[in-house]
HTML snippet that shows the backbone in 3Dmol.js (N, CA, C, O; Angstrom):
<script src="https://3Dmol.org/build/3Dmol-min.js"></script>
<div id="view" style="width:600px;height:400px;position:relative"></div>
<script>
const pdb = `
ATOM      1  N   UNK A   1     211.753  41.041 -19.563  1.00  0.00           N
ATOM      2  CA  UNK A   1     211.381  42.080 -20.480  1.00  0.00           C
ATOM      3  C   UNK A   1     212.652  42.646 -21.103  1.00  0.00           C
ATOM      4  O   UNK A   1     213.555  42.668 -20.266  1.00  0.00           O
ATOM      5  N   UNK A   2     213.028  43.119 -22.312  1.00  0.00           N
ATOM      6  CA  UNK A   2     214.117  43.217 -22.989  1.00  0.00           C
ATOM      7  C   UNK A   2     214.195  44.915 -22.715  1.00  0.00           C
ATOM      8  O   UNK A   2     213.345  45.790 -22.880  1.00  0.00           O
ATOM      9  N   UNK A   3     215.755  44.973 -22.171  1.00  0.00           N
ATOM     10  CA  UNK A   3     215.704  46.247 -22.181  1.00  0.00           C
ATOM     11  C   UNK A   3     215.744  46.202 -21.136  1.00  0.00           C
ATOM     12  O   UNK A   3     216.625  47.043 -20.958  1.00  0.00           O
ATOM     13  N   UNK A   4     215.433  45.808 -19.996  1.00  0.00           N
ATOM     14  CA  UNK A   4     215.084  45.971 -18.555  1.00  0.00           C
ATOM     15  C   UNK A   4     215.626  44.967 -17.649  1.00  0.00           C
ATOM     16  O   UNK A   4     215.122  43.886 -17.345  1.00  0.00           O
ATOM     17  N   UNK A   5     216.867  45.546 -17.214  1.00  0.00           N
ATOM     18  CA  UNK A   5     217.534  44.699 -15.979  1.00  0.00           C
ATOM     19  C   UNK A   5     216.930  44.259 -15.069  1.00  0.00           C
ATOM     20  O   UNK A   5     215.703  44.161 -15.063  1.00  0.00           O
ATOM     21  N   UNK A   6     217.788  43.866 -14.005  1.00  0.00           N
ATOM     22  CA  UNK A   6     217.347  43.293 -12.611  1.00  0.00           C
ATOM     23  C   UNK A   6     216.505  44.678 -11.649  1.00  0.00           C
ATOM     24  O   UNK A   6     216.830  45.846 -11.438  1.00  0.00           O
ATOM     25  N   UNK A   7     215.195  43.762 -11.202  1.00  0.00           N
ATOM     26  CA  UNK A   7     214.595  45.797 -10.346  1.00  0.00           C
ATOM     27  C   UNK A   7     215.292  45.795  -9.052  1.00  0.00           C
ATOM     28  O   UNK A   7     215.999  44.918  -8.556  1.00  0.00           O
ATOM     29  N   UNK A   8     214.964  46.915  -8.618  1.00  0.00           N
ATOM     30  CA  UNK A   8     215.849  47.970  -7.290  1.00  0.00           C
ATOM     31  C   UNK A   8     215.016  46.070  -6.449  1.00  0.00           C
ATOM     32  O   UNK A   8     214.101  45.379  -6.897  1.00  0.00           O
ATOM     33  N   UNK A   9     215.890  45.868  -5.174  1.00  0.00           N
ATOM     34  CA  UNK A   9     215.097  45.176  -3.874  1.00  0.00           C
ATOM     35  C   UNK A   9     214.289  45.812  -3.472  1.00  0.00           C
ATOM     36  O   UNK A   9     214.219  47.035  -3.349  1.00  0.00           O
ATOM     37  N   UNK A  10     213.430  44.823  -3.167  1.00  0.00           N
ATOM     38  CA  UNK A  10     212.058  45.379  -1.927  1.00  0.00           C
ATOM     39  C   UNK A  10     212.384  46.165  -0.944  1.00  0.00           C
ATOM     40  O   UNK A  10     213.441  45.864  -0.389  1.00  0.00           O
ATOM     41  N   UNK A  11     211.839  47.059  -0.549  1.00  0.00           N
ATOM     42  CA  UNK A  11     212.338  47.924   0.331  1.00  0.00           C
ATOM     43  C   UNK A  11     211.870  46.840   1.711  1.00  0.00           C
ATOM     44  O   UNK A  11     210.951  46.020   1.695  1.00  0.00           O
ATOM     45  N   UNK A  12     212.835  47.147   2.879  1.00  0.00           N
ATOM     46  CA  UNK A  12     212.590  46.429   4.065  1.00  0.00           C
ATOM     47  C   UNK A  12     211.334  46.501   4.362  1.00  0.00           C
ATOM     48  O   UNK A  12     210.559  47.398   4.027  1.00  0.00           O
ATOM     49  N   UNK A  13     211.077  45.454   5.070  1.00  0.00           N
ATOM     50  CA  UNK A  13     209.787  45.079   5.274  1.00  0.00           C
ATOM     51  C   UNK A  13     208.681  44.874   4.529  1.00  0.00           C
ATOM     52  O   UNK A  13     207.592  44.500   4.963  1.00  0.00           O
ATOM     53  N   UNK A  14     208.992  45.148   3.267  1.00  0.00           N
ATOM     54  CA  UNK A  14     207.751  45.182   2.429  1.00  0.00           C
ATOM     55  C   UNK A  14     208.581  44.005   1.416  1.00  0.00           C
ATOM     56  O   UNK A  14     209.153  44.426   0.411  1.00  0.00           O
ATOM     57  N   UNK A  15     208.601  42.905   1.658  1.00  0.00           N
ATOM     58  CA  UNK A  15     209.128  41.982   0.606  1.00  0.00           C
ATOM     59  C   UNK A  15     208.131  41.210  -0.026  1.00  0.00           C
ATOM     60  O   UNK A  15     208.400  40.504  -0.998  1.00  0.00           O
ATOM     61  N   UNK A  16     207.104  41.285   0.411  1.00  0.00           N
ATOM     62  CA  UNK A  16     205.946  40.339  -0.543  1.00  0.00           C
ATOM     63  C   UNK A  16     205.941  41.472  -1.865  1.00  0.00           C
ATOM     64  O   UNK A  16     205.975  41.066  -3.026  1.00  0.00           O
ATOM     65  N   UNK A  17     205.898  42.829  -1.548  1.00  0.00           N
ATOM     66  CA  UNK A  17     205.670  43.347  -2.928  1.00  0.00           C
ATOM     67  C   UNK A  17     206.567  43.529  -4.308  1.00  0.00           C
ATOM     68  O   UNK A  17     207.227  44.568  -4.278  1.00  0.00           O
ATOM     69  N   UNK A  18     206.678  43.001  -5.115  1.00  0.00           N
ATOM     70  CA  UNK A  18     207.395  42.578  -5.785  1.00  0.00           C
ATOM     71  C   UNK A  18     207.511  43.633  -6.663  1.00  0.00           C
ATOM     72  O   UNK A  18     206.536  44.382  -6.595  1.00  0.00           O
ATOM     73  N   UNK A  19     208.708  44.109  -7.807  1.00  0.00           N
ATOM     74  CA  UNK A  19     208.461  45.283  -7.979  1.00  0.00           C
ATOM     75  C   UNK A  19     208.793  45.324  -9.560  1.00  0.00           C
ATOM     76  O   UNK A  19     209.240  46.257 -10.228  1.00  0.00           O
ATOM     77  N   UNK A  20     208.370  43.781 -10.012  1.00  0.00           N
ATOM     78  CA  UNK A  20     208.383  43.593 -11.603  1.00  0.00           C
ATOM     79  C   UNK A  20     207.005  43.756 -11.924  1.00  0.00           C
ATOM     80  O   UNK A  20     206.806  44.448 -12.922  1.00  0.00           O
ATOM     81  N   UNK A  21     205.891  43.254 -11.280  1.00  0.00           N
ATOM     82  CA  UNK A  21     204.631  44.378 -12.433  1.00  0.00           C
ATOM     83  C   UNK A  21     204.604  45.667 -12.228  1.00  0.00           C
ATOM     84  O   UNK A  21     204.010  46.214 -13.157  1.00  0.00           O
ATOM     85  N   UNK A  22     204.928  46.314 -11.534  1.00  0.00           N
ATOM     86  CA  UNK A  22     205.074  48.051 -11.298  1.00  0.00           C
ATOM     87  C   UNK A  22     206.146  48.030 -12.724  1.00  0.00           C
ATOM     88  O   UNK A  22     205.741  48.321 -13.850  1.00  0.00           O
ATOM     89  N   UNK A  23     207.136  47.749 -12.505  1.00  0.00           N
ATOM     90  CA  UNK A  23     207.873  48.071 -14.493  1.00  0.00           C
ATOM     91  C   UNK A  23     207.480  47.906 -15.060  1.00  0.00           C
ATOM     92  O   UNK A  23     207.103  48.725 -15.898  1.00  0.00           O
ATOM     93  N   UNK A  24     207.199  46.488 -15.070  1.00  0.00           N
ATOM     94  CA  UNK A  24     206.217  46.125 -16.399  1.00  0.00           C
ATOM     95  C   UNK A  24     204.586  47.478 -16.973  1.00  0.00           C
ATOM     96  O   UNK A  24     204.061  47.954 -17.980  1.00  0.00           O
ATOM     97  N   UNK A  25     204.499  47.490 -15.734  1.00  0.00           N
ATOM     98  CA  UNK A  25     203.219  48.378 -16.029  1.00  0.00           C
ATOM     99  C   UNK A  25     203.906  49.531 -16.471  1.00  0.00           C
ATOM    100  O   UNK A  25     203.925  49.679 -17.693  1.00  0.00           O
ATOM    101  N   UNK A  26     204.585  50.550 -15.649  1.00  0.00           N
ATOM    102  CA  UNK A  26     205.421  51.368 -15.881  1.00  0.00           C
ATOM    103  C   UNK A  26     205.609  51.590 -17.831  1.00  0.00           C
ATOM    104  O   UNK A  26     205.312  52.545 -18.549  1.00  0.00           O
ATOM    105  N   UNK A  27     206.298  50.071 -18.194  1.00  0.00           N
ATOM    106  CA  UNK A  27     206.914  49.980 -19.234  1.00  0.00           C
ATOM    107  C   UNK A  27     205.775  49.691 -20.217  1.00  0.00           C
ATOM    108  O   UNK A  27     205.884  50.254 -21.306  1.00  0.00           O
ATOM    109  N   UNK A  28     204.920  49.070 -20.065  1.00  0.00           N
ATOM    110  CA  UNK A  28     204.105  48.368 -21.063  1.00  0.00           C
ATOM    111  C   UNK A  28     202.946  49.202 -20.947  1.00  0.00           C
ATOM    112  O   UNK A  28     202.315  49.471 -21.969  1.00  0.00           O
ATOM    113  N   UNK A  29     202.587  49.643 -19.844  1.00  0.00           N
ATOM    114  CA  UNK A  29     200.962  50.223 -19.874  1.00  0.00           C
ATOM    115  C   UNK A  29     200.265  49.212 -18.704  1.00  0.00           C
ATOM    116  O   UNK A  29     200.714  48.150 -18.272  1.00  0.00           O
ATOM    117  N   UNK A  30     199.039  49.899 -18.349  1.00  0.00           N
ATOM    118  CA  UNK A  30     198.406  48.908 -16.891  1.00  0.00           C
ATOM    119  C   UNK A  30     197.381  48.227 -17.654  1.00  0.00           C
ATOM    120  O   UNK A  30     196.403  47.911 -16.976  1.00  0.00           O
ATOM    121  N   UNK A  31     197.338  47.926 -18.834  1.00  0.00           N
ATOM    122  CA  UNK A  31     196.443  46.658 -19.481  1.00  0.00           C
ATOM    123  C   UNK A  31     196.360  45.551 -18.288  1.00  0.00           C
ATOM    124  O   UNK A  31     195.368  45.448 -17.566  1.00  0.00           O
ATOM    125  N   UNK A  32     197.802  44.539 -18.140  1.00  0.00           N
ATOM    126  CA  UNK A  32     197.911  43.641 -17.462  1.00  0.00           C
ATOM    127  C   UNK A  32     197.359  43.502 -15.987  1.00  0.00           C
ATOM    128  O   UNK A  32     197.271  42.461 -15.336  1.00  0.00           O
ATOM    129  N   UNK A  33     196.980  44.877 -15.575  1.00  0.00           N
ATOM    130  CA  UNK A  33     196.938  44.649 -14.143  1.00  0.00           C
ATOM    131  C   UNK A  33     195.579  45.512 -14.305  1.00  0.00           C
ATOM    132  O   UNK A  33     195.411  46.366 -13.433  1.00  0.00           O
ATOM    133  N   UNK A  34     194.698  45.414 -15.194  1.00  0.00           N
ATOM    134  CA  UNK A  34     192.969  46.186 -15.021  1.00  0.00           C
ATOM    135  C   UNK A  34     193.069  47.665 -14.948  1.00  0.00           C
ATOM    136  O   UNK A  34     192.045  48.280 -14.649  1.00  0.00           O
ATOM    137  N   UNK A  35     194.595  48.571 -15.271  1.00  0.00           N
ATOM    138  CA  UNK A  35     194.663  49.860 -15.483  1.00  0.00           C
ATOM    139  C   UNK A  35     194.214  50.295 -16.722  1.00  0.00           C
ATOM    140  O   UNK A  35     194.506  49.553 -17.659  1.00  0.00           O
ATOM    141  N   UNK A  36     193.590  51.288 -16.976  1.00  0.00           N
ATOM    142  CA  UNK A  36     194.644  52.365 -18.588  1.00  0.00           C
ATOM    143  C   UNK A  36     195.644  53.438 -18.625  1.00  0.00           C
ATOM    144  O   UNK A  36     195.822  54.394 -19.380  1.00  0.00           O
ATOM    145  N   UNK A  37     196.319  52.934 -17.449  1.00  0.00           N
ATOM    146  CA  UNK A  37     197.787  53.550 -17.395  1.00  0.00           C
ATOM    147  C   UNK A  37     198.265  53.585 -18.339  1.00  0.00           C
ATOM    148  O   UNK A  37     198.013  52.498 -18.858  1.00  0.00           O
ATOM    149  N   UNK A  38     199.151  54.451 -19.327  1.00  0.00           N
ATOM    150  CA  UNK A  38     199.496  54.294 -20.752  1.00  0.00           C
ATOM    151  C   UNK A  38     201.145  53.756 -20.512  1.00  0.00           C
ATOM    152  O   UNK A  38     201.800  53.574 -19.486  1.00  0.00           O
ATOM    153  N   UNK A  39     201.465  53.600 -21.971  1.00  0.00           N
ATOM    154  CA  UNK A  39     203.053  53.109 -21.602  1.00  0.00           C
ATOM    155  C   UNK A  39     203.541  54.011 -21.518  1.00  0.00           C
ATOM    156  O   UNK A  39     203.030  54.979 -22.080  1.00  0.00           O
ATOM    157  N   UNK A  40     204.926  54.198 -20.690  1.00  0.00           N
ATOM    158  CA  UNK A  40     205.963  55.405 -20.704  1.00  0.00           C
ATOM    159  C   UNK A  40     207.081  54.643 -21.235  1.00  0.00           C
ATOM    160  O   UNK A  40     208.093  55.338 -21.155  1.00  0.00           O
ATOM    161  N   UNK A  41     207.375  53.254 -21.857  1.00  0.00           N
ATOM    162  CA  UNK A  41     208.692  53.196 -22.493  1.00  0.00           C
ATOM    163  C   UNK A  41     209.168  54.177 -23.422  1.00  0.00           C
ATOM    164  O   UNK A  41     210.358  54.429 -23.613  1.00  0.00           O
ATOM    165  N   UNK A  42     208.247  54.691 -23.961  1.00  0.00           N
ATOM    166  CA  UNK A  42     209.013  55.717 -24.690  1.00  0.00           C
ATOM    167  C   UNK A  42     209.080  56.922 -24.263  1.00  0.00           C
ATOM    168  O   UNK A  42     209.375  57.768 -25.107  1.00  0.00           O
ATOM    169  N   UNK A  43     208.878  57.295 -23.101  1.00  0.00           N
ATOM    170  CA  UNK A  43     208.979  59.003 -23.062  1.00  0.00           C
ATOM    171  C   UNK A  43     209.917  58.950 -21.775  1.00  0.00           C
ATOM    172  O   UNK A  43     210.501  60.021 -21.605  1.00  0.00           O
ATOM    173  N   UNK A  44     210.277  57.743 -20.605  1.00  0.00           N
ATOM    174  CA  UNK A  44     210.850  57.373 -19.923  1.00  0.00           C
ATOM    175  C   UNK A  44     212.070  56.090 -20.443  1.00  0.00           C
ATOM    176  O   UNK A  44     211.836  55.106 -21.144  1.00  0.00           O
ATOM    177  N   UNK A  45     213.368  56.503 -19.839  1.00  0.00           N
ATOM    178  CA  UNK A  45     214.659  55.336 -20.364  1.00  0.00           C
ATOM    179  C   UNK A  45     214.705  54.045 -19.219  1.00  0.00           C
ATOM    180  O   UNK A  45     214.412  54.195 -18.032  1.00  0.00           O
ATOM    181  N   UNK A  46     215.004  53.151 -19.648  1.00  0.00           N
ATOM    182  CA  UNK A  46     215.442  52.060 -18.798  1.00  0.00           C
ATOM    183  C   UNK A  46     215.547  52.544 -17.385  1.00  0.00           C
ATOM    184  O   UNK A  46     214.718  52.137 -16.571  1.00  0.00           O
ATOM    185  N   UNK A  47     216.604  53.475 -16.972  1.00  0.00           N
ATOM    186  CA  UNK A  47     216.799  53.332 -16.069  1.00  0.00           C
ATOM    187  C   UNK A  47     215.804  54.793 -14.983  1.00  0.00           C
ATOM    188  O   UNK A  47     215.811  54.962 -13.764  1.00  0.00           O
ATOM    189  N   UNK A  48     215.114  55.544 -16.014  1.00  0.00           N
ATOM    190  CA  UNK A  48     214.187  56.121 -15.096  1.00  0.00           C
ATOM    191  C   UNK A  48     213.078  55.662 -14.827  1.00  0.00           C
ATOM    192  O   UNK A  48     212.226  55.987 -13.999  1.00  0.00           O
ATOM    193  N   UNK A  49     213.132  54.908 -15.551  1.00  0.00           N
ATOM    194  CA  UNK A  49     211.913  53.720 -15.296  1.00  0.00           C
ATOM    195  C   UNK A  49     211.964  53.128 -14.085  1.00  0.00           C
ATOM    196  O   UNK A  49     210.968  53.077 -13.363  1.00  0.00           O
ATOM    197  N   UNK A  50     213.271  52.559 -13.701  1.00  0.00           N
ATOM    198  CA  UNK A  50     213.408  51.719 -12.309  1.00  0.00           C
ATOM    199  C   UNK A  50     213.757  52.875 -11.267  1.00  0.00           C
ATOM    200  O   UNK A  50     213.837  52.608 -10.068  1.00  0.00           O
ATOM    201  N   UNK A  51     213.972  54.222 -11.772  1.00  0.00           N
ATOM    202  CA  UNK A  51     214.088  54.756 -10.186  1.00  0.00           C
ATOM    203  C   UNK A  51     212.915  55.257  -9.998  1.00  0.00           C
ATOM    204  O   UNK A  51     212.649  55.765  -8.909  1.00  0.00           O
ATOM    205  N   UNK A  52     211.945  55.207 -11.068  1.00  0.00           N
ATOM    206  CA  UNK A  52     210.334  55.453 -10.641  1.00  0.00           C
ATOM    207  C   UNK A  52     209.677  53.986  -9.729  1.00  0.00           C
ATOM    208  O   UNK A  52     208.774  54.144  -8.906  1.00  0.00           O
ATOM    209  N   UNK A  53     210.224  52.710  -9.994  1.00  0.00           N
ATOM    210  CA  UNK A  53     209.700  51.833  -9.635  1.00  0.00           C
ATOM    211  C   UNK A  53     210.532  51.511  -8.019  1.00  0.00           C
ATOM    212  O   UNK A  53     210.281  50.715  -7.114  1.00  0.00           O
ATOM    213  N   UNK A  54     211.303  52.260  -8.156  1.00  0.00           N
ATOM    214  CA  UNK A  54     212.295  52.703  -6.496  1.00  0.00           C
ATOM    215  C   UNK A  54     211.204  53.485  -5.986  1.00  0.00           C
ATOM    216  O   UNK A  54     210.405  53.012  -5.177  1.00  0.00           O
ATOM    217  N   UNK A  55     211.145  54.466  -6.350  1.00  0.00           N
ATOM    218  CA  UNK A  55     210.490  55.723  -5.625  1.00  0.00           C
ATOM    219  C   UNK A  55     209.060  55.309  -5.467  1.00  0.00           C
ATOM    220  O   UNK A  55     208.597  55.673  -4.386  1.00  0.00           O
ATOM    221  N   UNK A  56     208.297  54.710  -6.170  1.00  0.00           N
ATOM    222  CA  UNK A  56     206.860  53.922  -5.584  1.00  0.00           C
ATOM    223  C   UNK A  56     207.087  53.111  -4.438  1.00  0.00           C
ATOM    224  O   UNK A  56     206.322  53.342  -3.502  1.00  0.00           O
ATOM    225  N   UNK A  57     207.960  52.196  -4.262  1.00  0.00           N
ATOM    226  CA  UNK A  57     208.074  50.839  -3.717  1.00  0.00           C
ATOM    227  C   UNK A  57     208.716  51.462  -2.977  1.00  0.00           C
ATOM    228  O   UNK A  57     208.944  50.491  -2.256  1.00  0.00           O
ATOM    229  N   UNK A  58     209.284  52.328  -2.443  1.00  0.00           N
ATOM    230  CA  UNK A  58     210.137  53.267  -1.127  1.00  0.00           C
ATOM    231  C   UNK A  58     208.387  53.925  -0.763  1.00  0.00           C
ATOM    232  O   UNK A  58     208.114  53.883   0.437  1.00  0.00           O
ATOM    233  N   UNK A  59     207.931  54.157  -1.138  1.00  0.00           N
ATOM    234  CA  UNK A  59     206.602  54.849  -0.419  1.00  0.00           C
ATOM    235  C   UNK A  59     205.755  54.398  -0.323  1.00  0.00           C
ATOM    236  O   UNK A  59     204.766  55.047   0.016  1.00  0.00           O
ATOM    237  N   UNK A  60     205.655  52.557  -0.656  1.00  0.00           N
ATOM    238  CA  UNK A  60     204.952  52.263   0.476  1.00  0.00           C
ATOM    239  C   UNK A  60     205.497  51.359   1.464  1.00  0.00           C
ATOM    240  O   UNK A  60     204.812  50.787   2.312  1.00  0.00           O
ATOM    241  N   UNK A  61     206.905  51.233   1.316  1.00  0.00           N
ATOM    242  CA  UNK A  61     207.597  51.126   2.605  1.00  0.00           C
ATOM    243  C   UNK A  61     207.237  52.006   3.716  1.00  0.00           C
ATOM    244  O   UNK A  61     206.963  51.531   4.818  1.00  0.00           O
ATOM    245  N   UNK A  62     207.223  53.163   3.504  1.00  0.00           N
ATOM    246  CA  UNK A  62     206.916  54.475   4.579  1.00  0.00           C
ATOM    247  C   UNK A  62     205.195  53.970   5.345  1.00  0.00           C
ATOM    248  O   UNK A  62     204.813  53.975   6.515  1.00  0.00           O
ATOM    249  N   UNK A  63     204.420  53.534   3.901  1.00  0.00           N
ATOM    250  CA  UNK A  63     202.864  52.950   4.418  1.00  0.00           C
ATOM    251  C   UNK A  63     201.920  54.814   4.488  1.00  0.00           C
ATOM    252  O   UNK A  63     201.039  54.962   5.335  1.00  0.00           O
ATOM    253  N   UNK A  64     202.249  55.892   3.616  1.00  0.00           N
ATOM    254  CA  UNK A  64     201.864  56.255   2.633  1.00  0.00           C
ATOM    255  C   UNK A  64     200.348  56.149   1.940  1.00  0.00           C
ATOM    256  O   UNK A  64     200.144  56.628   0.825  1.00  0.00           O
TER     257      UNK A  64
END
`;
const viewer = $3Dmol.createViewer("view");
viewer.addModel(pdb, "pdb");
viewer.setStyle({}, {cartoon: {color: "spectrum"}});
viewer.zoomTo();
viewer.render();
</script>
């Protein structure tokens, strides 16, 4: 996705969950994944984008 680096690692133990459709959704909107999550590329930057996709993927490491 342009604009959008490499995402944060899986938090331990939780490595099956991968944490490029959470950006993508994040970035694009939850069309792709059966949401109507709207997009936040524009009201969120590159990189608060991925510490939102940190801060999800850290909580359900915890199991949350």
């Amino acid at each position: 996705m342009k604009g959008i680096g490499p995402g944060p690692a899986a938090p331990a133990g939780n490595a099956a969950r991968p944490t490029g459709p959470a950006a993508s959704a994040i970035s694009e909107g939850g069309e792709a994944i059966g949401t109507q999550m709207p997009a936040y590329k524009l009201a969120l930057d590159d990189d608060d984008r991925w510490r939102l996709v940190a801060f999800i993927a850290a909580d359900f490491a915890t199991g949350r």
